[in-house]
KEMIDO-181646 format. One record per residue (C-alpha): x, y negated, z. Coordinates in steps of 0.5 Angstrom, whole numbers, plus 500, padded with zeros to 3 digits. Example, Ala and Ser with C-alpha at 12.3 -4.5 7.8 and 13.67 -1.06 7.14 Angstrom:
! residues 2
525509516 527502514 
//
This chain:
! residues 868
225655553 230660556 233655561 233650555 228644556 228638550 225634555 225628549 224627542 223621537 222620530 224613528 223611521 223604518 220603511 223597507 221595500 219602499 226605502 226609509 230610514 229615518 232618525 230624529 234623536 232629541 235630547 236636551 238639558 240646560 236647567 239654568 246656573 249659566 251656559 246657555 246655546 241650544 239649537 237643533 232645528 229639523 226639516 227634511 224632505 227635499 227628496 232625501 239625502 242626510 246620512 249621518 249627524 252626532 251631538 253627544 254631550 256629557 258623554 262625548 260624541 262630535 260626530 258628522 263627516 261627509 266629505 267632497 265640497 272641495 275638501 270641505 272648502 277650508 272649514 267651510 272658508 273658516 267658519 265663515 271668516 269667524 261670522 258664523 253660520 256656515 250653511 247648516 241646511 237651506 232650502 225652507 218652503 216647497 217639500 223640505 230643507 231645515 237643518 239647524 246647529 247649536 251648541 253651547 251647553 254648561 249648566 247642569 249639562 245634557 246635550 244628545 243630537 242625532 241625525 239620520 236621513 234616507 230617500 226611496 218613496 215614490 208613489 203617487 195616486 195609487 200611495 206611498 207617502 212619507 212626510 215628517 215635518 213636526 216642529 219641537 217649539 216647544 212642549 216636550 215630556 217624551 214626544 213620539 213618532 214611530 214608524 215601521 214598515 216592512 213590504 214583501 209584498 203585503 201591505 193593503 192599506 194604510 193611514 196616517 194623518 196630521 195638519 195639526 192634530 185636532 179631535 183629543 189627538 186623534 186617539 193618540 195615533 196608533 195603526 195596525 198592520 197584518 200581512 207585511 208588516 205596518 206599525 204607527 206610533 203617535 206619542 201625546 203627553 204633555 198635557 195634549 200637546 198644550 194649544 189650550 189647558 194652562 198654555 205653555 205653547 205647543 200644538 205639534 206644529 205642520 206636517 205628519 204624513 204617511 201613506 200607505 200601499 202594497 198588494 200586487 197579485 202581479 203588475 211586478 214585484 222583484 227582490 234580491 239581496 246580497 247581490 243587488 235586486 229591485 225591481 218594482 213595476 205598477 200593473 192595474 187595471 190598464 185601459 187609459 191612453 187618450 191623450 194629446 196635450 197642449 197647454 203653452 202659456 206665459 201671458 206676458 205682462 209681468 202675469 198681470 193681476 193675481 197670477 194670470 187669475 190663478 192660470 185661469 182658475 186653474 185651467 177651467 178646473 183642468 177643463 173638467 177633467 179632460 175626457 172627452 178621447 182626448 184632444 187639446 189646444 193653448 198657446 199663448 204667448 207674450 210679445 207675440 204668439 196666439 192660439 186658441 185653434 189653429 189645430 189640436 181639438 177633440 175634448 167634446 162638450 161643445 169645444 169645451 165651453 168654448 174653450 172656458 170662454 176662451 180661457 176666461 178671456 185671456 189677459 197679460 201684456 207685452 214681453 216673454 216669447 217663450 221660444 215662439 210658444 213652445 215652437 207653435 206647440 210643437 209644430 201643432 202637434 207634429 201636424 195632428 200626428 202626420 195628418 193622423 188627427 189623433 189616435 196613434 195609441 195616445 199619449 203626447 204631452 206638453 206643458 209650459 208656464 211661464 213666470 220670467 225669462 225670454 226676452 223677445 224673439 230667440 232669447 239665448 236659452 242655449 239656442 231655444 233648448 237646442 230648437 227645441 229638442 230637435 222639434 220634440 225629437 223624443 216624441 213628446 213629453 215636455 213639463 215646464 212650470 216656473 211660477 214664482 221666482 223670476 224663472 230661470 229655473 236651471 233653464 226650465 229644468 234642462 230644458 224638460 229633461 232633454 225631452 223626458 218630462 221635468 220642471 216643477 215650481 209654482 209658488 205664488 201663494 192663494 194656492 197657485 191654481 190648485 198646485 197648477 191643477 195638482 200637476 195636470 192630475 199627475 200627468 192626466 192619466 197615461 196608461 202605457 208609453 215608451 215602456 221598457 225593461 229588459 235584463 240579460 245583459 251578461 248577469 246585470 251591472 250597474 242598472 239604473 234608468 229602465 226606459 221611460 217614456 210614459 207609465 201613468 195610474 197610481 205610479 210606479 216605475 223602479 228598476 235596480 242593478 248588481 248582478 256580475 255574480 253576487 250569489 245570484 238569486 233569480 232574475 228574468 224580466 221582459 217588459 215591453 210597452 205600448 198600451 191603448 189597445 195593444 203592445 204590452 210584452 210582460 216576461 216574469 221570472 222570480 228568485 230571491 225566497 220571498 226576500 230573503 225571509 226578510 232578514 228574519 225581520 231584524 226590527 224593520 232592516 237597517 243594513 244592506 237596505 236594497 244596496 242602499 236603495 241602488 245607490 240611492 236611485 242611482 246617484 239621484 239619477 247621476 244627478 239628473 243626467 248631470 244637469 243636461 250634460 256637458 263636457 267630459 260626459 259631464 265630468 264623468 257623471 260627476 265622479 261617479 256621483 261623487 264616488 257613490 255619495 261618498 262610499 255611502 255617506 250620502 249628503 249630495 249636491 257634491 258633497 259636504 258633512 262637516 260638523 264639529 262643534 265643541 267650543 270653549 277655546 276651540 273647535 269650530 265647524 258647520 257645514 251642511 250643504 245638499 241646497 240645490 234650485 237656482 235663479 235669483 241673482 237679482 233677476 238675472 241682473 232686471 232681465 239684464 235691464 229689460 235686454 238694454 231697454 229693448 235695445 234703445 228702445 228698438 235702435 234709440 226711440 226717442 232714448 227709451 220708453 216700451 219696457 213692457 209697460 213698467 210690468 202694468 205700471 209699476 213704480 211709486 208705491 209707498 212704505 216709509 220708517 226711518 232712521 233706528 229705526 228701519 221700516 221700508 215696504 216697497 213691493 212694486 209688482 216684484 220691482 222689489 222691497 221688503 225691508 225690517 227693524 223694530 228694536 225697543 226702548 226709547 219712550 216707547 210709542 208704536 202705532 204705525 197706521 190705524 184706520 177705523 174708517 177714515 179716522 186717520 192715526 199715525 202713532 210715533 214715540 221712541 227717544 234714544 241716544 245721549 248717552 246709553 250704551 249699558 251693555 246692550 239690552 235694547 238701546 239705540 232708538 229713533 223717533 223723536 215725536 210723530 202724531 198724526 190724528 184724523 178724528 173725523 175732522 177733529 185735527 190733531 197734528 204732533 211734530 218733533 225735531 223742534 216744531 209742529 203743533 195743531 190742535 183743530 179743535 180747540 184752537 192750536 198753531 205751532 210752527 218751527 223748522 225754521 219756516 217755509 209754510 204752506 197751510 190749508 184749513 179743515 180738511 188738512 194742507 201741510 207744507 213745511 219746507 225749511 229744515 227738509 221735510 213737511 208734507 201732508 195730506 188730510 181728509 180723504 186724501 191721504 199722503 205723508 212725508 215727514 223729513 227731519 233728521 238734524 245732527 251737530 248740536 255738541 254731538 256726544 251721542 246723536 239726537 236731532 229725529 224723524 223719518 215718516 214716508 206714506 204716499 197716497 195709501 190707496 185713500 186708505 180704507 182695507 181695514 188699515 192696520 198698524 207696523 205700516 198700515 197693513 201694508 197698504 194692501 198688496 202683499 206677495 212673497 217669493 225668494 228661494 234658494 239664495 246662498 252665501 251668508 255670513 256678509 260676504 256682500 249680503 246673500 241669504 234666502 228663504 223668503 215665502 211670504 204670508 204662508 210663512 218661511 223666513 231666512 232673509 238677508 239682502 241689504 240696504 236702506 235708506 230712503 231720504 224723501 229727497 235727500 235728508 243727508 245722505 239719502 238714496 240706498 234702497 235694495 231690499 229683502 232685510 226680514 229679522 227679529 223685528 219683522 217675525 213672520 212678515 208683520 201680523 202677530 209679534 211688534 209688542 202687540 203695536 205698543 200703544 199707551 199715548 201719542 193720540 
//
């Protein structure tokens, strides 16, 4: 691409016990005569942590080192000064984060990038599941992913699959696996990554996945080397637990429409799942608090169809009572145990959705996870789910881990119902609770987490410590829980002879692989700890996170790899950050808004409106192109905007609103500056001509900065600025409002605002142009189309992981919107309907590279040959 060819790529992981070690070579070559800027763009899994980068090129290696954020801070402040990007790695979509560097490369020279990530597999529904994300951009001569797994053990099955492997590809993947050894390869040639025969476009893009199992002739596997041991616990077969669980839901009014759709088609699926030895109960709560019964109900088939009835009845309104609901929930299931409602054996869950803040009833988040804690008591097990990007997610998350459950996000994508229901299959299935793992206390040190509320079917519960004496090998266990018919006690006594043939197998270890394990768990475990502590405790577990991620190079939320980069006059350095769940800084500042107006409006009547109403009734909708030109698409129900550029040449004509069913056609051509900047490849451009058709009537209408012109047929009329006119006549009504703007409306109704731009007639540089504003587009067909028109129908985005960028005014953030994961900038624009001199300054989500990944297809495709 551009010169720039990646003429190999490797992905090599090694599984050991569960632990992966996975490293993504690329090289690249600089076929051009000039020197050219190469990027090394990878995603990673969310659950691993970076380990090691280096870029070697023509021999020379600039290696990656971790170090404290502190420490880090100078360079971090530096690259920053310069405008370049300091934050290597961000958050991108729900699994991964993208690491990106470039570097700029002579002629003729090759460029090495390396980069080694490490995370423990978690097993879920009976599988290990590893994910590479697959993304080269472009076709490469050695492409290959190859994967070696080595499992004590024994390894029982196996699979591999890809989002994007079609038939021709399938034979491309290689499996094979005999005892404990697992081996898979998948390595196409050029000709089969091809999207068609003679494309230059590659098929490798989506998601490669791993999934494998381990033989267990007992509930638990134990293995020792070097003085560090992990312990794997999974027994099968169990009875299943009944259980207890009370859905708490959000149904305030900002759930209205497609997410409220999503619950509910989520929860009637979740309906059929519940078995019949389990009991249930919803909450509902918005302004005030509902419930569906005033007790938990056994999941009989009667109480079932009535619960579905219930569900498809529910609506949103009002304003967010979390701590009511919650409150409610608790209460319900403390009475069904003291009135010993439920079965004793059975597992006590609560799950919580919810889309916003409180803001009604207690709304300090501090004091509702205090109430909260002290309700649960330990006794439950608490989920929250944060749909969208409106939570507070750091509250949701905290307020899980104080009662032994976690928080998980929700994207509102046309998949919300079936995350929902994703979740509720993890948790659905209790197999023993309150289980235990107990190890001599004089032969252990540095033990991780090994108390744990519920066991559930398909996972597995990992223990691993040091022992005092680093020459130990064997190790008793006593394994305690409560399971549907009787209390689990499990006592095993193992050694280290079925691990220590393990370094035999030098093709699938890489280092100290169980120390690494320990102190992976262990940090990540640190981290959690972390997130509910305050105060010296705190402090504490910062230090000793810290130490470890530092001890074994561990790119953490604490820590920092900084990368040197070499330059033509200079070093300069990257900083690749561990990016961490957050709230977004714009909500917080709306839900500042929602407690004012809840103020006045309790204290000040008369001063305020009800605030909830603004969720239902959002503001003006409308899109608008204006200035060089900046395209605004207002996103009511987020009380947002998304806002992009389109730069082309001046002469250019771009189709703006096409609709096949009302006739209508907006199209506008590009006119530049005075004098044309020689240095730029694209130069400034404005819309200098605006046609508005409706061949349905038979009307054209063509407005420039000087007049506007309409042909009905064959009979023509010409207006300048100058006039102050309102017209109507076949179908259309215009309004000219001198030397401001013109409104019209035409055939089925549909709105526009065209506004004039005038600049001072001997301006060296500036040209007189035109802004275009869409009102009423509801009168618009579905089938509208065009860089406006296809934002007449209501689009849905959700921002992550907001952070600093290279303006220190102007944040970035992922932005998840049609499927596609974007870096966007907040920014501004102007809306000039009002005010065509100075405007009104718009806050928006600013998308780059001309709307990539936000408009359908590429902005060529909207090059049009004519005006009509």
């Amino acid at each position: 691409v551009n010169g720039m060819e990646i003429y190999s790529m490797k992905i090599d992981s090694k599984v050991t016990s569960r632990f992966a070690h996975n490293v993504i070579t690329s090289r690249a070559v600089n076929r051009g005569n000039v020197s050219k800027e190469v990027f090394f763009d990878v995603e990673l899994p969310k659950t691993a942590f970076i380990t090691n980068f280096s870029m070697t090129i023509d021999g020379v290696t600039y290696p990656g080192t971790i170090k404290e954020k502190e420490a880090a801070k100078k360079q971090y402040e530096k690259a920053v000064s310069r405008g370049q990007t300091a934050g290597l790695v961000k958050a991108s979509g729900r699994k991964t984060e993208k690491f990106t560097v470039s570097v700029n490369i002579k002629a003729a020279s090759k460029v090495t990038f390396e980069l080694t990530y490490e995370e423990l597999l978690k097993r879920q529904f009976g599988k290990y599941e590893m994910f590479i994300k697959v993304k080269p951009k472009q076709l490469v001569k050695d492409f290959e992913i190859e994967v070696d797994i080595f499992e004590p053990q024994g390894i029982t099955e196996l699979e591999a699959e890809g989002t994007f492997i079609t038939n021709e590809l399938q034979n491309t993947i290689k499996k094979t696996f005999s005892g404990k050894k697992g081996h898979i390869s998948f390595k196409p040639t050029l000709d089969q990554q091809r999207r068609c025969p003679s494309c230059s476009e590659s098929v490798l893009d989506g998601d490669f996945t791993v999934r494998y199992d381990v033989k267990r002739t007992t509930p638990d596997n134990l293995q020792i080397v070097n003085g560090y041991f992990v312990h794997f616990f999974a027994p099968t077969n169990l009875p299943k637990l009944s259980k207890n669980i009370i859905f708490v839901l959000d149904t305030s009014g900002s759930m209205s429409g497609r997410e409220i759709e999503q619950t509910k088609e989520a929860l009637l699926k979740i309906l059929d799942d519940i078995k019949e030895d389990d009991f249930f109960n919803f909450i509902l709560f918005d302004s005030e608090i509902s419930t569906w019964k005033e007790t938990l109900i056994k999941a009989t088939p009667e109480n079932l169809d009535e619960a579905r009835k219930f569900v498809q009845q529910i609506s949103a309104q009002g304003l967010t009572n979390l701590h009511g609901g919650l409150m409610r929930g608790i209460d319900i299931l403390n009475a069904a145990h003291e009135e010993n409602l439920v079965p004793k054996r059975s597992a006590s869950i609560i799950i919580m959705l919810t889309d916003g803040q409180p803001n009604v009833g207690v709304s300090n988040t501090q004091e509702i996870e205090k109430a909260v804690k002290k309700a649960i008591d330990g006794r439950y097990t608490l989920y929250n789910l944060g749909f969208g990007s409106g939570v507070d997610y750091s509250f949701l998350e905290r307020m899980a881990l104080e009662n032994k459950g976690l928080a998980r996000r929700i994207y509102p994508d046309s998949d919300a119902a079936l995350q929902l229901q994703g979740f509720y299959d993890e948790v659905s299935n209790p197999m023993l609770i309150d289980v235990e793992l107990n190890y001599p206390e004089n032969e252990i040190t540095d033990l991780t987490t090994n108390s744990f509320k519920h066991f559930y079917d398909g996972s597995e519960i990992v223990v691993a410590g040091r022992f005092v004496d680093s020459n130990q090998n064997h190790l008793s266990v006593d394994v305690r829980g409560e399971g549907a018919q009787d209390a689990l006690l499990y006592t095993t006594q193992q050694g280290a002879e079925q691990t220590a043939q393990a370094f035999q197998e030098q093709q699938y270890i890489f280092g100290e692989y169980i120390e690494r394990l320990w102190a992976y768990l262990t940090i990540e475990q640190l981290l959690e700890k972390r997130i509910t502590a305050t105060g010296e405790e705190k402090e504490n577990l910062t230090a000793q996170a810290l130490a470890l991620s530092l001890k074994y190079k561990f790119v953490t939320p604490l820590t920092s790899m900084v990368v040197t980069k070499p330059e033509e006059n200079e070093n300069e350095e990257g900083i690749a950050d561990k990016p961490t769940e957050g709230i977004d800084i714009f909500t917080i500042a709306m839900q500042f808004s929602i407690l004012v107006q809840i103020f006045l409006t309790t204290f000040f009547p008369s001063a305020a409106s009800p605030l909830y109403h603004t969720y239902a009734s959002p503001p003006t909708w409308y899109t608008s192109v204006d200035g060089d030109p900046h395209f605004i698409i207002s996103v009511p129900q987020k009380k947002d905007a998304i806002c992009f550029n389109i730069n082309e040449n001046p002469g250019m004509i771009l189709n703006l609103i096409t609709d096949p069913v009302t006739g209508i056609t907006v199209n506008g051509e590009l006119i530049g500056d005075k004098r044309a900047n020689s240095d730029a490849k694209i130069q400034n451009s404005y819309f200098g001509k605006l046609g508005i058709a409706n061949k349905h009537l038979d009307v054209k209408l063509t407005v420039t900065p000087e007049r506007i012109t309409i042909e009905n047929g064959d009979e023509k009329t010409a207006f300048t600025w100058l006039d102050s006119v309102t017209l109507q006549q076949a179908g259309l009504t215009l309004i000219i409002n001198r030397k401001k703007n013109l409104v019209l409306t035409m055939g089925s109704g549909a709105s526009f605002v065209v506004v004039l731009h005038q600049v001072w007639k001997k301006h060296p540089l500036h040209r007189d142009f035109l802004g275009l504003y869409t009102l009423k587009s509801d009168k618009l067909s579905e089938q509208t189309h065009g860089l406006l028109g296809q934002f007449f129908q209501p689009i849905d985005f959700t921002i992550l992981e907001i952070h600093p960028g290279s303006d220190p005014k102007k944040p970035d953030a992922t932005m998840i919107v049609k499927n596609n994961e974007l870096t966007v900038t907040r920014g501004w624009q102007k809306d000039y309907r009002r005010d065509p001199t100075h405007g009104v300054d718009i806050p928006c989500w600013f998308v780059h590279d001309n709307g990539a990944g936000l408009i359908d297809g590429v902005h060529t495709d909207y090059i049009v040959s004519s005006l009509f």
